[in-house]
N, C-alpha and C positions, 0 to 999 in steps of 0.2 A: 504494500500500500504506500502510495506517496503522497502527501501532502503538500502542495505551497499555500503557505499561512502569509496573507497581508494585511496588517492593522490598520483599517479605513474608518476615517470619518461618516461615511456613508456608502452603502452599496444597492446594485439594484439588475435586475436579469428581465430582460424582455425578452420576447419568443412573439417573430409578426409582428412588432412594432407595436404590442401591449407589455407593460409591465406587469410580471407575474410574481414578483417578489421584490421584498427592499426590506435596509437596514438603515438605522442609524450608526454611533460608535459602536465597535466590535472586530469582527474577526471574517474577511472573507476567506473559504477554503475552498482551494479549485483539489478536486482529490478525483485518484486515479484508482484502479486496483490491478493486481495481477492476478492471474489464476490461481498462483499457491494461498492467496489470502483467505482470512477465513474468523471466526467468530472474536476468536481470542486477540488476532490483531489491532481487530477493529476497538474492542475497546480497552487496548494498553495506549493504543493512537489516540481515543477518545481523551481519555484521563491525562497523559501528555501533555494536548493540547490546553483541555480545561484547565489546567494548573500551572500552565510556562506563564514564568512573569515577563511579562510583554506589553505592559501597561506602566507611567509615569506613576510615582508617588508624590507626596507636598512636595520633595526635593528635586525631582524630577528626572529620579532613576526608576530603571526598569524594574516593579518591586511587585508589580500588581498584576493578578491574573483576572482571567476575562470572567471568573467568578466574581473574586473581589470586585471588580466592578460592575457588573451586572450588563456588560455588552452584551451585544445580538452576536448572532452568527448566519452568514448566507454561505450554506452549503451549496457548492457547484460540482458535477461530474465533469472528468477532465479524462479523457481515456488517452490523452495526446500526450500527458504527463508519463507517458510509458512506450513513446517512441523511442527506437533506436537508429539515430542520425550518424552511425560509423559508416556504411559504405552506400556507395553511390550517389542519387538527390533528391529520392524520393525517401522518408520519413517512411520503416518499418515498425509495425504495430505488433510483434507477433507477440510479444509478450505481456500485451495487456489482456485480462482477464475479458473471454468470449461476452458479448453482450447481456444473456442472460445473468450470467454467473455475475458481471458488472453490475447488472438492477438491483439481484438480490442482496449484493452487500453493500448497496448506496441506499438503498429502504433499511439495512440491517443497521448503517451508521446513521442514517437521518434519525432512525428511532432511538437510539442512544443516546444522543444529543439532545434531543426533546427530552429527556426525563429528567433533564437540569430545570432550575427553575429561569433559562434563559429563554428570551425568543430568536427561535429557530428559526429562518426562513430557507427554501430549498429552491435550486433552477427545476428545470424539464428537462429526465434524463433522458437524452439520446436526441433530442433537437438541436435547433441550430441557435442558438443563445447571443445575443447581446451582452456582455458582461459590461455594468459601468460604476466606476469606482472613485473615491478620493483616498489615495492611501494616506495616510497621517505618519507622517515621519521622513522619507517612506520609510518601513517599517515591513520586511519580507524574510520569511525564513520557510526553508525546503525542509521536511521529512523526510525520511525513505524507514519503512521499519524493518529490509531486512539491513538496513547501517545501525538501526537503533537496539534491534531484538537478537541480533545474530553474532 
């Protein structure tokens, strides 16, 4: 599973030139999966995230996590997070986790994330998304949990 975590001011996912989600402060995650990924992943990623301090205190270090502050989260499916750009010019996908198996663990982590007492908002998996953001900082950091877990 990979994750790029960016601390935005605001976020927001249209699909057809409607908006189908938005945030205020928090945390946008464009997330990927592989096919080895799998229940227990999803929420050591979970946990992780909810608790990296990535957020200013009074002093104005990184002290505070997205619980401590009570940020949103816009969760986005990103299967492109798991190209492999080594040879030739066309961006190879094989190791992103099959469509299916990608739904069921982007509803397995959207549901996880919901049982915080944050607001969650999610893109349309498998459509063609508008992502549009302010990132605050900027403020961006990459996951990978077999760097993290392995």
């Amino acid at each position: 599973m990979r994750v790029l975590i960016q601390r935005v001011l605001e976020a927001s996912v249209s699909v057809e030139q409607r908006t189908i989600a938005s945030i205020g402060p928090g945390l946008l995650l464009l997330v990927g999966f592989a096919e080895h990924d799998h229940q227990e992943i999803l929420s050591r990623m979970a946990d992780k995230i909810l608790h990296l301090r990535l957020f200013a205190d009074e002093e104005g270090k990184m002290n505070r996590s997205l619980l401590d502050t009570g940020g949103a989260v816009l969760s986005v499916s990103q299967f492109t997070l798991y190209a492999d750009l080594k040879r030739g010019r066309r961006p190879s996908f094989t190791a992103a986790a099959s469509p299916d198996k990608a739904r069921a663990l982007y509803e397995a982590w959207n549901m996880l994330l919901k049982r915080t007492s944050l607001k969650v908002e999610t893109g349309s998996f498998g459509a063609d998304m508008k992502v549009s953001l302010i990132n605050d900082g900027p403020v961006t950091f990459w996951l990978d949990s077999d760097e993290l877990f392995n």
